[in-house]
C-alpha positions in Angstrom: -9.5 1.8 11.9 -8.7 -1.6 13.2 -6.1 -3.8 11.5 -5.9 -7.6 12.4 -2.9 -9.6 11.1 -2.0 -13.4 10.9 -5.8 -14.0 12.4 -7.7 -17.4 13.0 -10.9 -18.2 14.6 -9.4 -17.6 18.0 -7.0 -14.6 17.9 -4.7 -12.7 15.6 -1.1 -12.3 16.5 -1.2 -8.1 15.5 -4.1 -5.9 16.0 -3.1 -2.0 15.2 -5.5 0.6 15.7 -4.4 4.7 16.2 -1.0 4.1 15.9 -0.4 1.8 18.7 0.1 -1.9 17.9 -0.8 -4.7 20.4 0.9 -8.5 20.2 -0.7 -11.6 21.1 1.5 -13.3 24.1 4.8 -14.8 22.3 6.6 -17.8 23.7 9.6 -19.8 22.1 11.1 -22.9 21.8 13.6 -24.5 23.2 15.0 -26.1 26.6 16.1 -23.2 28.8 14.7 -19.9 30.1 17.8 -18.1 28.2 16.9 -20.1 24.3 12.6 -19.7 25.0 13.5 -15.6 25.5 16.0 -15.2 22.8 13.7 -17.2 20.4 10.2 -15.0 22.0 12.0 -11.8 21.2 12.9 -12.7 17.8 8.9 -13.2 17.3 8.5 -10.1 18.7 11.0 -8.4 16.0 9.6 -10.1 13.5 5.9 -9.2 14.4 7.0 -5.9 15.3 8.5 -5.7 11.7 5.2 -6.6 9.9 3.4 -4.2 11.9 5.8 -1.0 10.7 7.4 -0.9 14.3 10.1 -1.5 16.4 11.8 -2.9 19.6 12.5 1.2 19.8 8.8 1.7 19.9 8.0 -0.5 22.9 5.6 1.2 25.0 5.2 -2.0 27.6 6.2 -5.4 28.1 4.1 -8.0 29.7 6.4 -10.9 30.9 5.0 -14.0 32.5 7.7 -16.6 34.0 6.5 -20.2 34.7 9.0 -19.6 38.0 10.1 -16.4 39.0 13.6 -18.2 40.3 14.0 -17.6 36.3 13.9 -13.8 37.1 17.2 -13.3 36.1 17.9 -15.7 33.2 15.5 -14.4 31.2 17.0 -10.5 31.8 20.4 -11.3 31.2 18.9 -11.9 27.5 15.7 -9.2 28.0 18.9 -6.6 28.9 20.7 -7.5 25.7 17.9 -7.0 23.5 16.1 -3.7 24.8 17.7 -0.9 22.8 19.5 1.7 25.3 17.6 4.4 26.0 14.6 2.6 24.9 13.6 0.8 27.7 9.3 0.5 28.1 7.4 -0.2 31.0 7.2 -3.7 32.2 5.6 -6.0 34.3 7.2 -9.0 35.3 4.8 -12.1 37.3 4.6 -15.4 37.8 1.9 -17.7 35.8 0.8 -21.0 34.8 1.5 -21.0 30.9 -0.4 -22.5 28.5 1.7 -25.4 28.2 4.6 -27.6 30.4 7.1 -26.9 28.5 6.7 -23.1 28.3 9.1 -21.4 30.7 8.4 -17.7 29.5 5.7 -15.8 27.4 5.8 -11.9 26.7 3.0 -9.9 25.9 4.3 -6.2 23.8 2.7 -2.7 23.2 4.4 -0.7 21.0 3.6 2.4 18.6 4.0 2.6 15.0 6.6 4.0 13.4 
């Protein structure tokens, strides 16, 4: 069975299906690299919340930078926020984002709890 949440004609920002559930790309807001990722991974927590999972259960992480000279910015605050010992696999590239002022978007795969 499929299960779409917080849907609208173009997407839905949850889709779970056998146990594994998928998240639309997340960006934040803010001025810097450092407040866009603290305020993406807080979406992600509380996405990861509705959808009876956890930053524990990340399976991978999709990260798109608007510059990778941002690389390490946004890790000082991925770093602090990735449970030890729960670390997923992760991609990390360069992209054109939807908007200007986006400097970071994260896509996450995680399994239920």
């Amino acid at each position: 069975m499929i299960e779409r949440q917080d849907t609208n004609s173009r997407m839905s920002q949850i889709v779970t299906h056998n146990g594994t559930v998928y998240l639309a790309g997340q960006v934040g807001a803010g001025d810097s690299v450092t407040e866009q990722t603290t305020d993406c991974l807080a979406r992600v927590d509380a996405l990861l919340g509705k959808a009876s999972s956890s930053r524990e259960n990340i399976l991978q992480a999709v990260i798109w930078l608007r510059d990778m000279a941002d690389f390490a910015e946004m890790n000082a605050v991925w770093d602090a926020w990735v449970p030890e010992g729960h670390a997923p696999a992760r991609a990390c590239g360069e992209a054109r984002l939807a908007a200007d002022q986006l400097k970071v978007e994260i896509i996450i795969t995680a399994a239920c709890d």
